[in-house]
DSSP file (Angstrom, degrees, kcal/mol; ACC not computed):
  #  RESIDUE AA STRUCTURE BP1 BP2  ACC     N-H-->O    O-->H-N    N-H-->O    O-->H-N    TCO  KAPPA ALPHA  PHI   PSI    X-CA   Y-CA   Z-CA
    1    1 A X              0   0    0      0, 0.0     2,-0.5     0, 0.0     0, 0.0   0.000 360.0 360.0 360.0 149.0   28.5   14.4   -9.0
    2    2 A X        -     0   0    0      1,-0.1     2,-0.1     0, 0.0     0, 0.0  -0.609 360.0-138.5 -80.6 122.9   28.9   10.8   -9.6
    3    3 A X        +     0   0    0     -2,-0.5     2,-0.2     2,-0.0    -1,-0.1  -0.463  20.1 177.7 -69.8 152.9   26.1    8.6  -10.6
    4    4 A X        -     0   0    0     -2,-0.1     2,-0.5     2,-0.0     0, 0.0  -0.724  26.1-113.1-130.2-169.0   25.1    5.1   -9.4
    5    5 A X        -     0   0    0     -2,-0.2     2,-0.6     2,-0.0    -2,-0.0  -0.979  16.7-163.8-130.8 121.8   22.1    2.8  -10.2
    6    6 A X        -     0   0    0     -2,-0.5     2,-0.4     2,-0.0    -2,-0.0  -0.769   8.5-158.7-106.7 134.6   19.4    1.6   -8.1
    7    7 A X        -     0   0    0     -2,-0.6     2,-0.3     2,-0.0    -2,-0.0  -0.909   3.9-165.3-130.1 129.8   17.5   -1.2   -9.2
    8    8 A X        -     0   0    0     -2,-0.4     2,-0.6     2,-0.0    -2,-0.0  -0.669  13.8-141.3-128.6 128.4   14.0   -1.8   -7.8
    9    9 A X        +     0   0    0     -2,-0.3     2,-0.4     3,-0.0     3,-0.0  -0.912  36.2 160.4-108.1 112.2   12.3   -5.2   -8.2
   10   10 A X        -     0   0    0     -2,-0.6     5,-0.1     1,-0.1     3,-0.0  -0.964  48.0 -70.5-144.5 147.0    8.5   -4.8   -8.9
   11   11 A X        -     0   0    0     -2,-0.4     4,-0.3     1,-0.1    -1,-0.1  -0.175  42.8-132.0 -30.7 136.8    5.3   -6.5  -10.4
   12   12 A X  S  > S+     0   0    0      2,-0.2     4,-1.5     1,-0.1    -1,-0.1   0.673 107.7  49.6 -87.4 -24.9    5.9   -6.7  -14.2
   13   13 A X  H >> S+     0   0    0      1,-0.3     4,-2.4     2,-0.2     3,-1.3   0.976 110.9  52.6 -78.6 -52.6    2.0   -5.2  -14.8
   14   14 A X  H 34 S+     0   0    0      1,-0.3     4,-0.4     2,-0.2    -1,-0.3   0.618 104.9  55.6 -64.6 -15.1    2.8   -2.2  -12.2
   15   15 A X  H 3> S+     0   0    0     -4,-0.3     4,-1.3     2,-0.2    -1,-0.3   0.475 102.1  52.4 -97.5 -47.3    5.7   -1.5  -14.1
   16   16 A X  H <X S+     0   0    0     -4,-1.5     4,-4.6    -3,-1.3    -2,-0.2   0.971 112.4  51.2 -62.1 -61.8    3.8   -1.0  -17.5
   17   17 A X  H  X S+     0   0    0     -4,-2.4     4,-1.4     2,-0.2    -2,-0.2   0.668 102.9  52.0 -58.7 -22.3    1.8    1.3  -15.7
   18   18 A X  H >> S+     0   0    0     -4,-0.4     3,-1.6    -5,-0.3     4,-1.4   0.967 115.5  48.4 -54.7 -88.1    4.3    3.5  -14.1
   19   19 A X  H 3X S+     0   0    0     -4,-1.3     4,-2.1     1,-0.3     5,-0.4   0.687 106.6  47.2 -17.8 -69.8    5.7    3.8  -17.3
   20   20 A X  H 3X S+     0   0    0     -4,-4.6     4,-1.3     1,-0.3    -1,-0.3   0.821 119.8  44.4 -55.8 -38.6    2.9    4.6  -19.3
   21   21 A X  H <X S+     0   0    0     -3,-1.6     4,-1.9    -4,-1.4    -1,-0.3   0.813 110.9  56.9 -27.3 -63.7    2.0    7.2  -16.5
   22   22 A X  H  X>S+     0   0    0     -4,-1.4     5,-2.5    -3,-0.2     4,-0.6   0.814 106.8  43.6 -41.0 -59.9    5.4    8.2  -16.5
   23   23 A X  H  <5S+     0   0    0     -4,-2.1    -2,-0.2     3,-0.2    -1,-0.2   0.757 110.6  57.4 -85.9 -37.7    5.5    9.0  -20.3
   24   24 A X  H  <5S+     0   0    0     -4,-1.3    -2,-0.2    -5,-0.4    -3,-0.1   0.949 110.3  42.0 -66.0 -42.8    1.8   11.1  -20.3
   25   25 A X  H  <5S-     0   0    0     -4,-1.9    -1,-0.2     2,-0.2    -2,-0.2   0.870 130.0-107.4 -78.2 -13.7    2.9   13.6  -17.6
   26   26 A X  T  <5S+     0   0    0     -4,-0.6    -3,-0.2     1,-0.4     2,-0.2   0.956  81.8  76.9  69.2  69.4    6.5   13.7  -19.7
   27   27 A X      < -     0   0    0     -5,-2.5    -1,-0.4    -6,-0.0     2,-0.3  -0.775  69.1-114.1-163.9 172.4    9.2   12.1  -18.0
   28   28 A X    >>  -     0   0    0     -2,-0.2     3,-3.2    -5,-0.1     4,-0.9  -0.827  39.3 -91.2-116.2 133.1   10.4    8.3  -17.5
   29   29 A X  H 3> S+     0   0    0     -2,-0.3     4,-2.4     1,-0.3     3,-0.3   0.564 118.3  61.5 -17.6 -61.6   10.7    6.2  -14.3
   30   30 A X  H 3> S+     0   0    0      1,-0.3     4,-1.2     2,-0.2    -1,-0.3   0.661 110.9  41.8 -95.0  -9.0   14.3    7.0  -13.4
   31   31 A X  H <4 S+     0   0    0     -3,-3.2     4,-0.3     2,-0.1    -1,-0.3   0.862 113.1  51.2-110.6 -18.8   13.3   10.7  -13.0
   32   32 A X  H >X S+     0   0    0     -4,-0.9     4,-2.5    -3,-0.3     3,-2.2   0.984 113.0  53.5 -43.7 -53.1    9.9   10.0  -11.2
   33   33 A X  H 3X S+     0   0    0     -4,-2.4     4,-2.5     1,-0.3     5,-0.3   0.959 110.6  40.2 -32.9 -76.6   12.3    8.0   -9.2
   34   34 A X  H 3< S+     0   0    0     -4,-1.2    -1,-0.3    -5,-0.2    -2,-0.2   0.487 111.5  54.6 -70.9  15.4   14.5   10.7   -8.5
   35   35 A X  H <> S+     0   0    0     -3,-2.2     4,-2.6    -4,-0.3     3,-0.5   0.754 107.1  54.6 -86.1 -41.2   11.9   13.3   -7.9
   36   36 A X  H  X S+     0   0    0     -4,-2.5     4,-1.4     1,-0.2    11,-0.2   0.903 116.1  36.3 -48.6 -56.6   10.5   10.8   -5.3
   37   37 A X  H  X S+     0   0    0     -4,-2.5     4,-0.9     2,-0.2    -1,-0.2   0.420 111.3  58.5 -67.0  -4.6   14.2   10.6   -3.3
   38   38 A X  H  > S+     0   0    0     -3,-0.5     4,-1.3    -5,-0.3    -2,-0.2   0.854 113.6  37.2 -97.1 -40.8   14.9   14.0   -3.8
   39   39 A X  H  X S+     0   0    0     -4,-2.6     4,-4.1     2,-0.2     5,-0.3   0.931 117.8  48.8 -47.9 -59.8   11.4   15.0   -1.8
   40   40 A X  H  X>S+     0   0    0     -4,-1.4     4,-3.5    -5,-0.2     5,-0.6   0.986 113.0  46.3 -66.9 -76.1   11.8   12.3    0.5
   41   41 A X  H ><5S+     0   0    0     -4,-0.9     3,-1.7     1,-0.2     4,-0.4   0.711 122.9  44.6 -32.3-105.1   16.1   13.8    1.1
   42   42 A X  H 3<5S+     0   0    0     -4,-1.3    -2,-0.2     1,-0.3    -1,-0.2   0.454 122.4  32.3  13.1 -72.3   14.2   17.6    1.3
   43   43 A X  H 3<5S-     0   0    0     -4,-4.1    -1,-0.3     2,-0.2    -3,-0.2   0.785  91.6-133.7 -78.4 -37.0   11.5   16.8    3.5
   44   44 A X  T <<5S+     0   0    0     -4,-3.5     2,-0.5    -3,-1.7    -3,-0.2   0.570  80.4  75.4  92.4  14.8   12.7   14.0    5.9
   45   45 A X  S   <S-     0   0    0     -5,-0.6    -1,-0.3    -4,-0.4    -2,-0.2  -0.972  96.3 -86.3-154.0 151.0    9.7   12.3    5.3
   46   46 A X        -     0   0    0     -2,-0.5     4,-0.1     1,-0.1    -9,-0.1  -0.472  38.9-136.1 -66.3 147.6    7.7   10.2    2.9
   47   47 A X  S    S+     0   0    0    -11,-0.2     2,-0.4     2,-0.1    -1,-0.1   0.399  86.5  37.2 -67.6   6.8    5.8   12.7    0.5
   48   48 A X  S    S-     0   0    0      1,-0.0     2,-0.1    -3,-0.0    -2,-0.1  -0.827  94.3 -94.1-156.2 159.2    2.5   10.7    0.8
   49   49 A X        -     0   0    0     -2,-0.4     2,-0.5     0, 0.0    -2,-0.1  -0.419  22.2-136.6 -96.2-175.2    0.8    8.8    3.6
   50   50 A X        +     0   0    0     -2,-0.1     2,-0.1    -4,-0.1    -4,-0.0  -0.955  28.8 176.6-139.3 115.8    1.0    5.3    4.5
   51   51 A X        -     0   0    0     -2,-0.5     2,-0.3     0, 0.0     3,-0.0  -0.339  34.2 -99.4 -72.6 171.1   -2.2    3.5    5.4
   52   52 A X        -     0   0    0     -2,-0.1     2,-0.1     2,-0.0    -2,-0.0  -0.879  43.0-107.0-100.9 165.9   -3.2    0.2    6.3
   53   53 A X     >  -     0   0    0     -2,-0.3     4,-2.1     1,-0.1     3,-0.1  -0.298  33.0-136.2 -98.2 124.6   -4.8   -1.7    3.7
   54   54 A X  H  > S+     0   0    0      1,-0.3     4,-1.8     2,-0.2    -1,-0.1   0.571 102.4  63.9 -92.2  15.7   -8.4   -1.8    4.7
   55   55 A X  H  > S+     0   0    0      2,-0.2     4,-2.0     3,-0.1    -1,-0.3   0.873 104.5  51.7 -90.0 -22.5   -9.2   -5.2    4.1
   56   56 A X  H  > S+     0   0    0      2,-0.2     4,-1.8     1,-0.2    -2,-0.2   0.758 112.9  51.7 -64.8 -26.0   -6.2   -6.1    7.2
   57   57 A X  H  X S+     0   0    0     -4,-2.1     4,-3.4     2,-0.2     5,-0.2   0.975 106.8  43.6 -59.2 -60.3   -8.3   -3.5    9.3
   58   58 A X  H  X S+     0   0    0     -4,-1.8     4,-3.4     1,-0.2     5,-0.3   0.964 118.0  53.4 -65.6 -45.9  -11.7   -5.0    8.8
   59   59 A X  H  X S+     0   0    0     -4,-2.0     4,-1.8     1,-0.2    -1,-0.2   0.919 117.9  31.4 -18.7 -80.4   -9.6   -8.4    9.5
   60   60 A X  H  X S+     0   0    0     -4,-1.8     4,-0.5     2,-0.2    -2,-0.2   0.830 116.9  59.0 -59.2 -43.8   -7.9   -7.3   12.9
   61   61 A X  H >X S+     0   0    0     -4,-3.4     3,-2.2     1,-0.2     4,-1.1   0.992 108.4  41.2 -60.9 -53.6  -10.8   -5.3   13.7
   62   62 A X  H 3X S+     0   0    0     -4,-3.4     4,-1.8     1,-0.3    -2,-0.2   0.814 117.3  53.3 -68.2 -11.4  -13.4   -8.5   13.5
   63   63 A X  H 3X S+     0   0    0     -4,-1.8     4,-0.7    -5,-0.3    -1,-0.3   0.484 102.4  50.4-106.4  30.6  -10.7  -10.5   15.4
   64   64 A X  H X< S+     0   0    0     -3,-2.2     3,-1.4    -4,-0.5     4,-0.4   0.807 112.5  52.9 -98.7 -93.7  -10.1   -8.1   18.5
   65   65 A X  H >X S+     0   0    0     -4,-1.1     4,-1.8     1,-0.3     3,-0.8   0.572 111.0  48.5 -12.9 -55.4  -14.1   -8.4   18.5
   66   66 A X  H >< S+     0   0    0     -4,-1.8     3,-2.3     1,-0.2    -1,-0.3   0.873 109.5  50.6 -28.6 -86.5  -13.6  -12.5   18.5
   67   67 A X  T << S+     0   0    0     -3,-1.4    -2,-0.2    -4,-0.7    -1,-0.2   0.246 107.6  50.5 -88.5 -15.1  -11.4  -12.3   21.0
   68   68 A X  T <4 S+     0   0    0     -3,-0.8     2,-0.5    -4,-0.4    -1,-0.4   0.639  89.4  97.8-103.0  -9.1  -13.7  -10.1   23.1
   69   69 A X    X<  -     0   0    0     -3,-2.3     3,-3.2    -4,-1.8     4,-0.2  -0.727  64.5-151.3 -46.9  96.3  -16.8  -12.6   22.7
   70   70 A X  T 3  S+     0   0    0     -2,-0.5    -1,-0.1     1,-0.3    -3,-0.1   0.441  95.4  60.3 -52.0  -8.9  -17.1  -14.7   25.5
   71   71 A X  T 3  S-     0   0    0     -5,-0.2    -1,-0.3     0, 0.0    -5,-0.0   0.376 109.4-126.0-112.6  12.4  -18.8  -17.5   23.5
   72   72 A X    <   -     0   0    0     -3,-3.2     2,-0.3    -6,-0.3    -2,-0.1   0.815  30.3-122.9  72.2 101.4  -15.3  -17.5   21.3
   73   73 A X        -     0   0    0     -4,-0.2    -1,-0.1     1,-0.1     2,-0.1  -0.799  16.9-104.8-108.6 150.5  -16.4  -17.1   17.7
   74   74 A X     >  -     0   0    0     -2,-0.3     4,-1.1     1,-0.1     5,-0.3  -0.309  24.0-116.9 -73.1 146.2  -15.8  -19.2   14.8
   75   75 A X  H >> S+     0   0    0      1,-0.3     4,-5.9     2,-0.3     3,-0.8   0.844 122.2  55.6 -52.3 -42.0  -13.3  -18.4   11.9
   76   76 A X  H 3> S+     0   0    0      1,-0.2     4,-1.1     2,-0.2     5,-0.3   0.979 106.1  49.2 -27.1 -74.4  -16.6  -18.4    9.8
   77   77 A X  H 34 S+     0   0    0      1,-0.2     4,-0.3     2,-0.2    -2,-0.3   0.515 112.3  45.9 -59.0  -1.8  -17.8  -16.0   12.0
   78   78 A X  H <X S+     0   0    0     -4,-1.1     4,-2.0    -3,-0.8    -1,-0.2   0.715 116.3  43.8-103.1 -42.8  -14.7  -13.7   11.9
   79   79 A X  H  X S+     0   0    0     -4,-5.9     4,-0.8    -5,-0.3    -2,-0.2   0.619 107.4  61.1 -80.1   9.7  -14.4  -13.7    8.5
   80   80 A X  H  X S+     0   0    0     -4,-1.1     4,-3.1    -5,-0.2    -1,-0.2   0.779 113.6  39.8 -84.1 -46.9  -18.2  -13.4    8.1
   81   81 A X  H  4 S+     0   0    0     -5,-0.3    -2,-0.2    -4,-0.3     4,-0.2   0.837 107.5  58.1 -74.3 -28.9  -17.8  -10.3    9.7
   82   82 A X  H >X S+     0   0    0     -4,-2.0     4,-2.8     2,-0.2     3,-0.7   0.801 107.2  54.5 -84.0 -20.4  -14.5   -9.0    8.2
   83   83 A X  H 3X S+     0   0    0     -4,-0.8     4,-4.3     1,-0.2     5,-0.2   0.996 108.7  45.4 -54.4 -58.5  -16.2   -9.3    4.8
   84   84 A X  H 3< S+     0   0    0     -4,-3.1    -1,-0.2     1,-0.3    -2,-0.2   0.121 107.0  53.2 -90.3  31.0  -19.0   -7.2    5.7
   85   85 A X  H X4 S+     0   0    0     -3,-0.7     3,-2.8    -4,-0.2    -1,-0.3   0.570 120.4  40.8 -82.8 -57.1  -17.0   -4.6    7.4
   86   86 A X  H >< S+     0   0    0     -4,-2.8     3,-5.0     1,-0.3    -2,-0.2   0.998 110.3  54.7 -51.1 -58.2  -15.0   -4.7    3.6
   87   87 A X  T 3< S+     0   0    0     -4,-4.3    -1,-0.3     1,-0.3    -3,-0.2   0.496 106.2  51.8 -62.3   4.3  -18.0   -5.0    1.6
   88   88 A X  T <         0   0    0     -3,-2.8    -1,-0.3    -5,-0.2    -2,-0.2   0.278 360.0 360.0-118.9  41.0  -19.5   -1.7    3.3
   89   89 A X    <         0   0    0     -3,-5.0    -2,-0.2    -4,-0.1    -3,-0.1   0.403 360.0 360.0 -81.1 360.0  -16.2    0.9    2.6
């Protein structure tokens, strides 16, 4: 079967670390890569979950909560709140 080349544009630091990851288990990005599409082809599905990011929760969470405060709270006061939603995960 014919090969092609995909080329993936990433953070230069994240990149080290793949590698270096990559070389401890014994193999190199381009066959993590293709273990990753080959799962993904298999399964029909990403191998792994997809979250949101929980500092965009505690965000959206404190500004539903704004938005349901009748005295209409200040950005302070949303991001006061989205901190200390972060700061207790």
């Amino acid at each position: 079967m014919p090969q092609v080349t995909l080329s993936v544009r990433m953070d230069e630091d994240i990149k080290r670390m793949f590698d270096s990851f990559c070389a401890e288990v014994g193999m190199n990005a381009s066959v993590a890569v293709n273990l990753f599409v080959r799962t993904v082809v298999r399964e029909q599905r990403i191998p792994f979950e997809i979250a949101i990011d929980p500092v965009e929760r505690a965000l959206d969470e404190a500004d539903r909560e704004a938005a349901a405060d009748p005295r209409r709270l200040s950005h302070e006061e949303v991001f006061s709140k989205a901190r200390a939603r972060i700061n207790g995960l």
